[in-house]
KOLKE-819313 format. One record per residue (C-alpha): residue number from 1; residue in one letter; x negated, y, z negated. Coordinates in nm, 4 decimals. Each point is the difference from the previous one (the first is absolute). Example, Ala and Ser with C-alpha at 12.3 -4.5 7.8 and 13.67 -1.06 7.14 Angstrom:
// residues 2
 resi resn        x        y        z
    1    A  -1.2300  -0.4500  -0.7800
    2    S  -0.1370   0.3440   0.0660
***
This chain:
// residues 220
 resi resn        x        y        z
    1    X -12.0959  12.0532 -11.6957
    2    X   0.2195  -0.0426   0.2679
    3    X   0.0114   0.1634   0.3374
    4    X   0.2099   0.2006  -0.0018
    5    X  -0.1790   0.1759  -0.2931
    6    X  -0.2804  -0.0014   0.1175
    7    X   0.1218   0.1972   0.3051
    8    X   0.1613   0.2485  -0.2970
    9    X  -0.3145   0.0387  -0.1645
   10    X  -0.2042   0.0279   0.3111
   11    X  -0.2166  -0.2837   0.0573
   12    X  -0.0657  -0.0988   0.3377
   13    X  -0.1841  -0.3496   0.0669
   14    X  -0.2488  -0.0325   0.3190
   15    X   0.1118  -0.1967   0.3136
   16    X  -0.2532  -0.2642  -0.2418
   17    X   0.1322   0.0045  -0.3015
   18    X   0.3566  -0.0408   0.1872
   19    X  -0.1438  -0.3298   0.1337
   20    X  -0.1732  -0.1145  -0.3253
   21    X   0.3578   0.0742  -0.1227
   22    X   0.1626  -0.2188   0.2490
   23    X  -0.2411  -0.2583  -0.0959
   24    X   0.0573  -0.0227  -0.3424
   25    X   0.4006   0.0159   0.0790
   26    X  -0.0606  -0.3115   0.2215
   27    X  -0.1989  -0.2087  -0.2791
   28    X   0.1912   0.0883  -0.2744
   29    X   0.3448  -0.0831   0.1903
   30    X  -0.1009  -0.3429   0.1088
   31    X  -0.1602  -0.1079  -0.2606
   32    X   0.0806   0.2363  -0.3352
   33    X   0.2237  -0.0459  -0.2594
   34    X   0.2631   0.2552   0.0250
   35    X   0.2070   0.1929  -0.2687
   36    X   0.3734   0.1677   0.0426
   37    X   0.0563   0.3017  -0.1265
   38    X   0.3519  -0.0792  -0.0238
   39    X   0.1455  -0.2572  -0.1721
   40    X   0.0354  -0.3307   0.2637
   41    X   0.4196   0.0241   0.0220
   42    X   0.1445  -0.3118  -0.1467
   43    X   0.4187  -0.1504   0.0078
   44    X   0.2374   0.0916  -0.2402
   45    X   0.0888  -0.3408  -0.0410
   46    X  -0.2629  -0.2694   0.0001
   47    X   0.0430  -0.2482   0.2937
   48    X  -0.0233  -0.4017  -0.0167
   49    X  -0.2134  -0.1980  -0.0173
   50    X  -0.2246  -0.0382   0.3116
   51    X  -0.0488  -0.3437   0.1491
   52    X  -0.3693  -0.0968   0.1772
   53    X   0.1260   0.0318   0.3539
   54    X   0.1824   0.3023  -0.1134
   55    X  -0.3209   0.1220  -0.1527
   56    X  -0.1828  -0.0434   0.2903
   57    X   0.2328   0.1957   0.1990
   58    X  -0.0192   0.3074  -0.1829
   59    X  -0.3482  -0.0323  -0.0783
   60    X  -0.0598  -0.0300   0.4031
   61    X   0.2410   0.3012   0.0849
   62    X  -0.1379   0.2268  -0.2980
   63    X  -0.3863  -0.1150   0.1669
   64    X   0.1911   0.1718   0.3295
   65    X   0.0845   0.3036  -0.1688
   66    X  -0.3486   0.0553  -0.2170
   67    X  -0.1544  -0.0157   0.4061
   68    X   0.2304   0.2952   0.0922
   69    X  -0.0856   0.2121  -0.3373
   70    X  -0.3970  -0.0946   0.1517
   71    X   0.0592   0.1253   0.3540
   72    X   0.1913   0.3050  -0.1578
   73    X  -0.3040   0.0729  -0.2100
   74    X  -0.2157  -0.0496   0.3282
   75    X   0.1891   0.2561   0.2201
   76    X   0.0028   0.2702  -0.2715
   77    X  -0.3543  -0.0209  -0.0427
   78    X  -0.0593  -0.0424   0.3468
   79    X   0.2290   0.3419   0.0940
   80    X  -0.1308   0.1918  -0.2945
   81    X  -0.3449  -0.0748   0.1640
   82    X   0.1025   0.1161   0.3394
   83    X   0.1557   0.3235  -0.0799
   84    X  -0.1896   0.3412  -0.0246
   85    X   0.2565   0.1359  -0.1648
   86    X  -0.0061  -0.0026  -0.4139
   87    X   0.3674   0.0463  -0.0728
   88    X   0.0795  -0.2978   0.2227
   89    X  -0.2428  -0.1653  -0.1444
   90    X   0.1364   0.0574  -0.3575
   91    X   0.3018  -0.1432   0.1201
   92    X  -0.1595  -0.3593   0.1269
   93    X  -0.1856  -0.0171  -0.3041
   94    X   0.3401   0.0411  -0.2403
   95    X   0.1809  -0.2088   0.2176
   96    X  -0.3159  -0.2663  -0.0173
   97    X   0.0045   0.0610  -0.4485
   98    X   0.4055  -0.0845   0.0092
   99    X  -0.0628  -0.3224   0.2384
  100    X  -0.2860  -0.1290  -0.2622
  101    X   0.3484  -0.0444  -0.2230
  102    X   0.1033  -0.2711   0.2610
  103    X  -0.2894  -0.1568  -0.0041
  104    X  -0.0434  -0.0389  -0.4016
  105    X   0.3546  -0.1637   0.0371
  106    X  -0.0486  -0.2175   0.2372
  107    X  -0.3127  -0.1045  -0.1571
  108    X   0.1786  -0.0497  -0.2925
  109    X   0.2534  -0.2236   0.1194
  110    X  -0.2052  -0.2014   0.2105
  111    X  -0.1396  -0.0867  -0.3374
  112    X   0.3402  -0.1115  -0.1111
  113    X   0.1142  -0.1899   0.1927
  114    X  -0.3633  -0.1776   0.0261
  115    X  -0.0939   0.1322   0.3679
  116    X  -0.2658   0.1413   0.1626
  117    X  -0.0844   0.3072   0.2257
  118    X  -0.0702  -0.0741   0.3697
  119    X  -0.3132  -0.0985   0.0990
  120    X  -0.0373   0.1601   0.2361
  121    X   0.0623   0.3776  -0.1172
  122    X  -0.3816   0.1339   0.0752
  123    X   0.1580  -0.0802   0.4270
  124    X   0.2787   0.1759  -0.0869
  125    X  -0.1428   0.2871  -0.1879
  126    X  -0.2642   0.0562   0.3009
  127    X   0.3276  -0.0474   0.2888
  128    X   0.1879   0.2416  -0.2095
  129    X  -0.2686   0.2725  -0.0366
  130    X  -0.0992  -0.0045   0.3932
  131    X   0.3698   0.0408   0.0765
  132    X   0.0152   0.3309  -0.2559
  133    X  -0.2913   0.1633   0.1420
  134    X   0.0906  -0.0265   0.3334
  135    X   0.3382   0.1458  -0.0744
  136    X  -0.2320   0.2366  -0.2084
  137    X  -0.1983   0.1023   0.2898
  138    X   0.3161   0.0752   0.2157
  139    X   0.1310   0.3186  -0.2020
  140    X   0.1188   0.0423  -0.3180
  141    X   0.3896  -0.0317   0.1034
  142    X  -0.0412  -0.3591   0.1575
  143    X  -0.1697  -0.0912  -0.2964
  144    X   0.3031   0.1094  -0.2551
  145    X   0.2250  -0.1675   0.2764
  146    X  -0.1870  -0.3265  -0.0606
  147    X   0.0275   0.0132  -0.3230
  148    X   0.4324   0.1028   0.0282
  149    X  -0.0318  -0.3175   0.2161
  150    X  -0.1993  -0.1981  -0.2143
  151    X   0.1598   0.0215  -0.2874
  152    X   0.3749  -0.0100   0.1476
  153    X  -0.1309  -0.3733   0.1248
  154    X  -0.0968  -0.0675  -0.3162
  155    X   0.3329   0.0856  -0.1348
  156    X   0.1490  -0.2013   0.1889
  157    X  -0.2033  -0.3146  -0.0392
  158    X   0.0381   0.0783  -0.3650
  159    X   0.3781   0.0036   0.0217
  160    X  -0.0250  -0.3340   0.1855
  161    X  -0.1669  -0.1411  -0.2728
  162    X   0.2542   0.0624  -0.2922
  163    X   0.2036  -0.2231   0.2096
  164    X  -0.2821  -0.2890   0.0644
  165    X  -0.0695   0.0323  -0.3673
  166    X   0.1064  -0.3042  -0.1934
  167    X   0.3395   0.0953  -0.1832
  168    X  -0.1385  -0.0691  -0.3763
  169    X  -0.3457   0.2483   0.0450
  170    X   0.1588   0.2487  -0.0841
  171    X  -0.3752   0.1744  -0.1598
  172    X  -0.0649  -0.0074   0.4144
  173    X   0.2919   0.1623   0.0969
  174    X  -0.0113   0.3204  -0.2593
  175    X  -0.4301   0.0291   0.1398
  176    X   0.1203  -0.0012   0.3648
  177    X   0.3055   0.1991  -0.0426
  178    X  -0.2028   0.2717  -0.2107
  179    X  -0.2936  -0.0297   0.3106
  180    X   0.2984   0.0897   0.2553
  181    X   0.1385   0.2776  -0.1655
  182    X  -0.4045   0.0905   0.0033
  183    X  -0.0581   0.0115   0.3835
  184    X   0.2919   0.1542   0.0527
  185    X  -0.0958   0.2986  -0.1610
  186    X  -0.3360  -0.0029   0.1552
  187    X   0.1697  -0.0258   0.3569
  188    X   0.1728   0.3208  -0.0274
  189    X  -0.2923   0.1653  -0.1880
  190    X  -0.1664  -0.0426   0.2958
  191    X   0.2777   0.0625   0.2513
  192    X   0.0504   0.3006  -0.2356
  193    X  -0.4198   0.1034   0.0599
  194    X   0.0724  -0.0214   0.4195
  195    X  -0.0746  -0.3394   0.0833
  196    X   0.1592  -0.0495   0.3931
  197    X   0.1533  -0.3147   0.1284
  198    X  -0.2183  -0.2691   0.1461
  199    X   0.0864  -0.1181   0.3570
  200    X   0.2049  -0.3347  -0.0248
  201    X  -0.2978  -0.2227   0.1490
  202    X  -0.1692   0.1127  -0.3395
  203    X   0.2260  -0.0986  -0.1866
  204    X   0.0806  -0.3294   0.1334
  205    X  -0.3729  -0.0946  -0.0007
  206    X  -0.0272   0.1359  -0.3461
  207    X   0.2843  -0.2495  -0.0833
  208    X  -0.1742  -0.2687   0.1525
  209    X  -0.2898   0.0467  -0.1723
  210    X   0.2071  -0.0066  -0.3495
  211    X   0.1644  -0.3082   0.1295
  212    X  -0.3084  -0.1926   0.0477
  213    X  -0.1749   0.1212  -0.3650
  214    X   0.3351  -0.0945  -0.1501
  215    X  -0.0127  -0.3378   0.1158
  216    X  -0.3436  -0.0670  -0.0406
  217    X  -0.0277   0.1613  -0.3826
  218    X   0.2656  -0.2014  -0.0123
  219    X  -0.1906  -0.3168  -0.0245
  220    X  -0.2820   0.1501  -0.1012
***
């Protein structure tokens, strides 16, 4: 049952179960096998076919975007954890079920092309979660406009990478395109729910940050 019926039918989970919750969130992201509830987008027309160096390419820049769909997972969990209040909650938990999606798909073609996720995602998922709860812990509209924030970086990086993309992949291009469109709409939800603008020195550092996991998942 997800959140946001479970707020309908009203259950309410102790500040424990919350963290048990968080828990389980955290193991199951990192290491679980996710499913989409959508179908993972694919091209209307089939692209070439891929060379190795190609290949490796796509596999390393689809390894970059399976980190961000791990951090986004993080920073719901984290904010849905540091809110009191339910209906906000609700809405970090939907937005965390529609981001599992990007995660399936990137799973998926990391498999494809014959890559691997980063190595490193339990750092990430931890650095990720610590940055959400603070945000959390600040007030409810800071933590929607981290999230606006958030995701319009993402949507950006995202939009880089249809043009880093190797020409013939085109099964990587319809996933990140589809994942675009995705934050997009989760940027304005939460501009929509009264997130505030961050102060420009967050922002920069919260670009730095992304620069620096973007390299490094990168490689590995």
């Amino acid at each position: 049952m997800s959140e946001i019926s479970q707020v309908a039918a009203g259950v309410r989970h102790s500040p424990l179960d919350r963290a048990l919750i968080a828990v389980d969130s955290a193991l199951r992201t990192v290491w679980g096998t996710h499913v989409a509830s959508r179908a993972c987008p694919r091209p209307a027309l089939e692209g070439e076919l891929l060379s190795d160096t190609d290949r490796r390419e796509s596999a390393a820049l689809m390894r970059v975007n399976h980190v961000g769909e791990v951090c986004a997972q993080a920073l719901y969990a984290s904010q849905a954890l540091g809110t009191s209040d339910p209906a906000l909650r609700a809405h970090f938990e939907a937005a965390a079920d529609e981001e599992t999606d990007h995660l399936a798909w990137t799973e998926q073609r990391l498999r494809e092309l014959g890559g691997r996720t980063s190595l490193l995602n339990p750092l990430w998922y931890s650095g990720a979660f610590a940055i959400g709860l603070l945000a959390a812990r600040v007030g409810d509209k800071v933590s929607l406009g981290f999230v606006v924030e958030t995701e319009r970086q993402v949507e950006q990086h995202l939009h880089s990478h249809m043009s880093r993309l190797p020409p013939g992949d085109t099964a990587s291009r319809a996933i990140v395109a589809q994942m675009r469109d995705d934050e997009a709409e989760h940027a304005e939800s939460a501009q929509k729910a009264g997130g505030v603008p961050l102060p420009l020195p967050v922002r920069a550092l919260m670009r730095a940050a992304a620069k620096v996991m973007t390299v490094t998942a990168h490689r590995l």
